[in-house]
C-alpha positions in Angstrom: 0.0 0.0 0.0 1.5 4.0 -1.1 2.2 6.0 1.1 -1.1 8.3 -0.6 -3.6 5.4 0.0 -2.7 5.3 3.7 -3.3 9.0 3.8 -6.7 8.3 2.8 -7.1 5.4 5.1 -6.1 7.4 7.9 -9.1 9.8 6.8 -11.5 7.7 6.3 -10.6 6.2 10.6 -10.4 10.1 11.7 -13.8 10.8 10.4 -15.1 7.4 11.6 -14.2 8.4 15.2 -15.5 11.7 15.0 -19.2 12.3 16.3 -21.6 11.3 12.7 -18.7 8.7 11.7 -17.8 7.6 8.1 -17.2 3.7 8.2 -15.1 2.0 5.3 -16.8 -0.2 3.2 -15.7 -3.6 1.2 -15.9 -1.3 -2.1 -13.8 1.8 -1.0 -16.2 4.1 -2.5 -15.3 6.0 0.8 -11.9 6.7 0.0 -13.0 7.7 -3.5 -15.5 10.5 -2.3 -12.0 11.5 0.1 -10.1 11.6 -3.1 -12.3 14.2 -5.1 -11.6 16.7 -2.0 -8.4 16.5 -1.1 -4.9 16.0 -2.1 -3.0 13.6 0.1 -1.2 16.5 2.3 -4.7 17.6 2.4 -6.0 14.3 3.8 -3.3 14.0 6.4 -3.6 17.8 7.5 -7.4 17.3 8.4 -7.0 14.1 10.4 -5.4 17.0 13.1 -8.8 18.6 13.2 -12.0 17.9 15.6 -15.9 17.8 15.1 -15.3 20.4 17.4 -14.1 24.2 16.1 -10.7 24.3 17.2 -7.9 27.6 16.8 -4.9 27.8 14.5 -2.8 27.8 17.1 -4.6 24.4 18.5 -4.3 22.1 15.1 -0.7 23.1 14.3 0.1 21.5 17.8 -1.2 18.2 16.1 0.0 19.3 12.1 3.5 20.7 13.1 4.7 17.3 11.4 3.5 18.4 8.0 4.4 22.0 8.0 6.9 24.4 9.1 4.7 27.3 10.4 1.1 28.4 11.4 1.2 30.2 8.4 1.6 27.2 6.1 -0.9 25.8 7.6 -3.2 28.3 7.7 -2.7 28.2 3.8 -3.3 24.8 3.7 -7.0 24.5 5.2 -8.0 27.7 3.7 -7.9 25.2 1.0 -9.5 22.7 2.1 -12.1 24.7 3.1 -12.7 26.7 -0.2 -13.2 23.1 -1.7 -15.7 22.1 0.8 -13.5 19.5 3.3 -13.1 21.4 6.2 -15.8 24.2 8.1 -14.2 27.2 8.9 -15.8 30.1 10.9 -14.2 33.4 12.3 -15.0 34.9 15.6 -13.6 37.6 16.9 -11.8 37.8 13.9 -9.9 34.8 14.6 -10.2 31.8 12.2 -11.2 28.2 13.8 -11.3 24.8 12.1 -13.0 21.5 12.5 -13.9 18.2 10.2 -17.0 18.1 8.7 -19.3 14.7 8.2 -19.9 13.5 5.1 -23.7 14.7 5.1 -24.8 17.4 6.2 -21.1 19.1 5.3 -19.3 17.7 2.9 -21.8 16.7 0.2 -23.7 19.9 0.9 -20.4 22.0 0.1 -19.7 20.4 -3.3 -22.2 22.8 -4.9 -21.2 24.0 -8.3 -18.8 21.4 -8.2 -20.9 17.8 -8.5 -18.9 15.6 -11.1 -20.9 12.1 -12.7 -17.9 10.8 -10.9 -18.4 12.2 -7.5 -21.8 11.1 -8.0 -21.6 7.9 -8.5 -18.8 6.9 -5.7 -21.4 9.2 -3.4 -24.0 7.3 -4.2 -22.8 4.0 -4.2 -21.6 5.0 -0.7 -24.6 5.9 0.6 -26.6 3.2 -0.4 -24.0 0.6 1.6 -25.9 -1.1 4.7 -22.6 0.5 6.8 -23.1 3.8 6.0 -27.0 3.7 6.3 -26.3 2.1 10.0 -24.3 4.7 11.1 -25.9 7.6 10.1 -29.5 6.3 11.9 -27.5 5.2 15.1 -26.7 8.8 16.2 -28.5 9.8 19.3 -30.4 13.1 17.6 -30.5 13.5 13.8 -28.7 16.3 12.2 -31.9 17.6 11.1 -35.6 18.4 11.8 -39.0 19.1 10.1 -41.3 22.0 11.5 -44.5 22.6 10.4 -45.4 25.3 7.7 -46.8 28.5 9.4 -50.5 27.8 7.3 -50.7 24.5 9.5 -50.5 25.9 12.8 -53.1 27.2 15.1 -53.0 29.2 18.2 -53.9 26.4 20.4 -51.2 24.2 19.0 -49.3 26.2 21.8 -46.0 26.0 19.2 -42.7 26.7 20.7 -40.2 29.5 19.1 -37.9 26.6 18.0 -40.8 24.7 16.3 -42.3 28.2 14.3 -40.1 29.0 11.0 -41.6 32.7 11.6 -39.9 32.9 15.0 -36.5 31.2 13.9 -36.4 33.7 10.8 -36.7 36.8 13.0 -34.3 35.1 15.4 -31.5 34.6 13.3 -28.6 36.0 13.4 -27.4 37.7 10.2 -26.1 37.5 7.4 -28.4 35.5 5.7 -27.3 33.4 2.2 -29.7 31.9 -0.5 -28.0 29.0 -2.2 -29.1 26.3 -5.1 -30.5 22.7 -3.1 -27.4 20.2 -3.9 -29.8 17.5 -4.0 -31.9 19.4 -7.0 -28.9 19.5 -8.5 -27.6 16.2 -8.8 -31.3 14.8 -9.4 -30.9 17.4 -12.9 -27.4 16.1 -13.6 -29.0 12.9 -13.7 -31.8 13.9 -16.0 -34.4 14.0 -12.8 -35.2 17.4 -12.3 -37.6 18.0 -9.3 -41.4 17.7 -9.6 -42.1 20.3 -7.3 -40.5 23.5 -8.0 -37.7 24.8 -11.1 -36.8 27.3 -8.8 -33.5 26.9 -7.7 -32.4 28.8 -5.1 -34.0 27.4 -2.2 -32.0 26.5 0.7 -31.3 29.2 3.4 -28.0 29.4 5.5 -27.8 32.2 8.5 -25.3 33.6 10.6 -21.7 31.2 10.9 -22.8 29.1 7.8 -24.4 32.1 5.7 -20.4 33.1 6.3 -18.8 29.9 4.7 -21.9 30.2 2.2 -20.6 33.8 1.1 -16.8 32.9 1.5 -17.2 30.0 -0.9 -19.4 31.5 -3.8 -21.7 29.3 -3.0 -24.8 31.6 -2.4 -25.8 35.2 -2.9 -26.5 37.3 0.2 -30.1 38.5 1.0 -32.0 40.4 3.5 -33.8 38.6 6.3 -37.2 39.8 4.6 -36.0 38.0 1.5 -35.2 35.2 3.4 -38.7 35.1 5.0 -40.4 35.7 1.8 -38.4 32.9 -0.7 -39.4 30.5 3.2 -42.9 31.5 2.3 -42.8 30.6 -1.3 -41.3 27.0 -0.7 -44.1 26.3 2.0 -46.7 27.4 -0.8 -45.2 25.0 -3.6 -45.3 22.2 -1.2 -41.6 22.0 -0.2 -40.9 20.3 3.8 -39.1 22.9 6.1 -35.7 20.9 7.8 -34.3 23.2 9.7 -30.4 22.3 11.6 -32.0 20.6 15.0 -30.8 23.3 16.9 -32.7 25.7 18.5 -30.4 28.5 16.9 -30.9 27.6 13.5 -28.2 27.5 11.5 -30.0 26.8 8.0 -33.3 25.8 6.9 -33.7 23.7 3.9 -36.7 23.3 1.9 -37.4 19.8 0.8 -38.7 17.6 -1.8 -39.9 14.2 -2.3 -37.9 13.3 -5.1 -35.0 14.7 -4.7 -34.0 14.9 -1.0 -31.4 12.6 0.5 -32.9 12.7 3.9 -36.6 12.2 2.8 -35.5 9.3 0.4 -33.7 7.3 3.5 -37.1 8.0 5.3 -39.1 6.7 2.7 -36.3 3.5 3.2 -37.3 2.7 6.3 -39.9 0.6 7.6 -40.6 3.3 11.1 -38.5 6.1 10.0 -40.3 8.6 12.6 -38.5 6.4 15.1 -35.5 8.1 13.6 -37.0 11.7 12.7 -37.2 14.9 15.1 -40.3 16.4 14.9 -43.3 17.6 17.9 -46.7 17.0 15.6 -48.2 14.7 13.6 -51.9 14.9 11.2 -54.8 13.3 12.2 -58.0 13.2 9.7 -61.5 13.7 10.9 -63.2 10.4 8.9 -66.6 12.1 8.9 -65.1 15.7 7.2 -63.0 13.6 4.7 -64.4 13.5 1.3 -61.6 11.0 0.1 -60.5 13.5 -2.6 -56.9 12.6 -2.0 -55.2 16.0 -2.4 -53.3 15.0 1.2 -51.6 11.7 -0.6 -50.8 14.3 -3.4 -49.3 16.5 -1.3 -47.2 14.5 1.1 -43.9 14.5 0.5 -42.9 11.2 2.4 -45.9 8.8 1.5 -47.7 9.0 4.8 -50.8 9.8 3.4 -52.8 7.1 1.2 -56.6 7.1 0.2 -58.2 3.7 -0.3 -61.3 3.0 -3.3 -64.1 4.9 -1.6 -62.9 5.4 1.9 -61.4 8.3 3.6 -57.3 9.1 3.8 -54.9 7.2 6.5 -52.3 8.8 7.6 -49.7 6.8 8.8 -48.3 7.9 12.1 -44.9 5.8 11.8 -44.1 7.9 8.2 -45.8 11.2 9.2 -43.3 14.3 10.3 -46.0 16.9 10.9 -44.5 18.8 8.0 -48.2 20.2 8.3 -48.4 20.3 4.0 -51.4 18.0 4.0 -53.2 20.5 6.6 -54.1 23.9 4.2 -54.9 21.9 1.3 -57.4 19.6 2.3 -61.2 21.2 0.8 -63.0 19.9 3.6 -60.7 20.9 6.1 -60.5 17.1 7.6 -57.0 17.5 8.4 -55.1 19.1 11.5 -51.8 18.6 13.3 -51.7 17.4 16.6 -49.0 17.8 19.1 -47.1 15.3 20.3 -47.7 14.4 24.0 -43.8 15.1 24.8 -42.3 18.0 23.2 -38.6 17.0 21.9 -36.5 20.5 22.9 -33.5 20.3 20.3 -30.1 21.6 21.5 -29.3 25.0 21.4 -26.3 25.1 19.0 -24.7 22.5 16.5 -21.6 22.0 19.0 -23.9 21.2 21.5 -26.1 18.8 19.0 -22.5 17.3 17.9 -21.3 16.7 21.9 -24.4 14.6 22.7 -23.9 12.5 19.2 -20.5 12.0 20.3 -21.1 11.0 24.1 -24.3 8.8 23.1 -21.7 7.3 19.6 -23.0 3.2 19.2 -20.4 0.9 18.9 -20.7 -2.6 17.5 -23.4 -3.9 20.1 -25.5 -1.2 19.8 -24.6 -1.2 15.4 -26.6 -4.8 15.2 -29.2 -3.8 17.8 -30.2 -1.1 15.3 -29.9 -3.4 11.9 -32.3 -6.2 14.1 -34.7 -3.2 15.0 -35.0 -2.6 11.6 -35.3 -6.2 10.3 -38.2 -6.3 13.0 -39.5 -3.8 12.2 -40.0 -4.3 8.2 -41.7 -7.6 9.3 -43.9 -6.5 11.7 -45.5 -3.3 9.4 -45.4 -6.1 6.6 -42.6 -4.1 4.3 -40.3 -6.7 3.7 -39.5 -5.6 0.7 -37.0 -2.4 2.5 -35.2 -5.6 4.0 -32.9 -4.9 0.3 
């Protein structure tokens, strides 16, 4: 083995041990997806980082082996970072550094720059048992759906962390608009999304909104821009995921077919067991005229109408996106809180602390795959056993 594979090797373990984990697989498409980012000094120079923003000063402790100064090596993650490797942000007008997971980071930053090569090794990757495994056994997801302001009413009682309208006039500025990643590589492929041509969709705020502008990734807006493209995407149909943080630090605007997340929840036989969310819909059977604009609507197949009868909703599929709720004629739908509210974390390092401390190893790996083999059988979808 060169001397450049183990660089990659030595990656691939680094990012394994860190909080979301990337595990090797028997194809290597892992080490592929490394290869498209970085160069092998690159490689090497990021196993000195943390899922944890670090200082300069900190990582050349650790990288003072591959480089002669602070300054080098300065040099040499600015460039990882411009080519989406690394997270950088600057506080106090000092730079800090950490790894970033494959998804959300990573895949998310190789906007603009999605090859049919980096595509296929990503998602031949993804589609691995291993890597599907791992990213469900974290203790919180990355992620969470809120309901779209048209769904809510004032009894639902909705927390500020739970109301895009409150996290928008929350947010810390500057605020970026960027293209969805996963729109784009759907169009690459000749797929382009079914629910909206617009582009620019996704929404980054304060730190990331930063790295957004820094890598020409986005255009910078106002926040009353931001609010009104957020208001646009709920009208088309599109699920709000904001980061499951109660400081938001994006809000993405999702699709059916086209999403990443939403296609690994369609995947799984009780994906809301893995899914942060506070409501669900119900349907009042004697309001519901069967018209089936609710199956239409859903985004995650949790609504189905049967030949004469009124819509199900599915309470292990539904994420109280609240879609379903504004569209229904006869107004037979509403979203109902859960009985305990989940309070997300209030910022990504603390999110990324509790995956860490709470990180499965083998044991709790297999409990997971037999939970889901259980689980398929039970709810009689044995064919997501595949």
């Amino acid at each position: 083995m060169t001397t450049t594979e183990l660089a990659y090797i030595k990656l691939q373990r680094h990012l394994d041990s860190q909080a979301v984990g990337f595990p090797a697989t028997k194809s290597g498409a892992e080490i592929r997806i490394l290869k498209h980012i970085f160069t092998p000094i690159e490689a090497e120079a990021a196993t000195c980082l943390s899922f944890r923003f670090e200082s300069l000063e900190t990582i050349f402790n650790r990288a003072g082996y591959l480089v002669e100064s602070p300054e080098q090596l300065e040099k040499l993650l600015d460039s990882i970072e411009k080519k989406g490797g690394i997270e950088l942000k600057i506080k106090e007008g000092k730079k800090l550094f950490c790894n970033a997971p494959l998804v959300v980071g990573m895949f998310e930053f190789q906007l603009g720059k999605l090859t049919p090569e980096f595509i296929e090794d990503f998602n031949e990757y993804t589609a691995t048992k291993k890597f599907g495994v791992d990213f469900l056994s974290t203790e919180l997801p990355q992620m969470r759906t809120i309901p779209i302001a048209e769904s809510i009413q004032p009894q639902h009682n909705v927390s500020t962390f739970d109301e895009v309208a409150d996290l928008m006039q929350k947010a810390e500025a500057p605020f970026a608009i960027f293209a969805c990643i996963c729109r784009q590589k759907k169009s690459l492929a000749g797929e382009p999304c079914q629910i909206t041509d617009r582009e620019e969709t996704c929404l980054a705020v304060g730190d990331m909104a930063q790295g957004v502008l820094r890598q020409g990734l986005g255009r910078e807006i106002t926040r009353d821009e931001a609010i009104s493209i957020i208001e646009q995407n709920q009208k088309q149909g599109l699920v709000l995921q904001p980061s499951n943080t109660e400081k938001a630090e994006f809000i993405c605007s999702c699709c059916g077919c086209c999403c990443g997340m939403i296609a690994m929840h369609k995947n799984l036989p009780k994906p809301v067991d893995f899914w942060a969310t506070n409501f669900y819909t119900v349907i009042d059977n004697d309001a519901c005229n069967g018209c089936g604009i609710c199956a239409e609507r859903c985004q995650v197949g949790a609504a189905t109408v049967a030949l004469n009868g009124p819509a199900v909703i599915d309470l292990n599929r539904c994420i109280g996106c609240g879609l379903c709720v504004p569209s229904c004629p006869t107004q037979a739908l509403s979203l109902q809180r859960k009985n305990a509210e989940t309070k997300p974390p209030q910022t990504r390092e603390e999110l990324y602390d509790i995956i860490m401390a709470n990180k499965k190893g083998g044991w709790g790996k297999l409990k997971l795959t037999g939970k889901l083999f259980i689980d398929a059988i039970r709810t009689g979808q044995i064919n997501l056993l595949k």
